[in-house]
C-alpha positions, -999 to +999 in steps of 0.1 A: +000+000+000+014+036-011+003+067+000+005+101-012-004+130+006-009+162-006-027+197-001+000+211+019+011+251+017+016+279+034-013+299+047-022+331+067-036+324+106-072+321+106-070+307+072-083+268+060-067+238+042-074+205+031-054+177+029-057+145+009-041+110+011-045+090-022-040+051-013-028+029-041-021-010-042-047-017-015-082+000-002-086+022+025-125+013+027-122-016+054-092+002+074-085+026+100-074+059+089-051+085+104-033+119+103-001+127+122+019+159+122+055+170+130+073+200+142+112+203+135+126+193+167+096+176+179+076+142+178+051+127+156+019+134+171-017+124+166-039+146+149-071+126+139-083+090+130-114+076+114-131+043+117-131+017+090-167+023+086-164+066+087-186+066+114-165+073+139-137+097+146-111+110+166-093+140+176-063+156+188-076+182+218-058+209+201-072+202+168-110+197+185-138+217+166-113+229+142-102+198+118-123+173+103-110+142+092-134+120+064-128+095+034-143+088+003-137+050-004-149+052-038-120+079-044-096+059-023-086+088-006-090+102+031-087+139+038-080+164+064-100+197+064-084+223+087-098+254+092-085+283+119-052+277+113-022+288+137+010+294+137+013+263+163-002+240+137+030+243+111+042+211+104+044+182+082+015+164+078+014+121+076-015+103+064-013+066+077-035+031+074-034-001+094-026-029+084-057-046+096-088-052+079-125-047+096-113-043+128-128-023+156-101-009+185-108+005+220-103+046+213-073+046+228-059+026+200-068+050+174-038+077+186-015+052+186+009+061+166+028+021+162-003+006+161-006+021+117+016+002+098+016+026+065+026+060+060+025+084+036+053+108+027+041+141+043+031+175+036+042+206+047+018+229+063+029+265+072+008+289+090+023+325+089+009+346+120 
């Protein structure tokens, strides 16, 4: 499974985004689905996760009410809309899938960062203040 993100850029506070993750060589329809972010000198942190089904999600508290994470199976792709952007959200964004397929997790799984087994390549996303 590849995937490529994309929709990165550099942006003005206050301003909105969306990112997109294209998967290739395997479907994203029956799998969990996540975005990660990171800061020069800093981790990989969780941003947001969807379910296999889309009808659940998850997110970052610093990201709550602000980013929306969604997929469109038929498309193959997952995205990321981000809207009130700040300077504290510059960073490159990773899209990532388990491995699994069908399966159901406890939440706490889902901001897990070992427990997705494919990454994409990242996308930068500057916000200028």
């Amino acid at each position: 499974v590849q995937l490529q993100a994309s929709g990165g850029g550099l942006v003005q506070e206050g301003g909105s985004l969306r990112l997109s993750c294209l998967a290739s060589g395997g479907t994203i329809s029956r799998s969990v689905m996540g975005w990660f972010r990171q800061a020069p000198g800093k981790e990989r942190e969780f941003v947001a996760a969807i379910s296999w089904s889309g009808g659940t999600t998850y997110y970052a508290d610093s990201v709550k009410g602000r980013f929306t994470i969604s997929k469109d199976d038929a498309k193959n792709t997952l995205y990321l809309q981000m809207n009130t952007l700040k300077p504290e959200d510059s960073a490159v964004y990773f899209c990532a899938r388990d491995r699994a397929v069908g399966r159901t997790y406890t939440a706490n799984y889902y901001y897990t960062r070992g427990m997705y087994d494919y990454w994409g390549q990242g996308t930068q996303v500057t916000v200028s203040s």
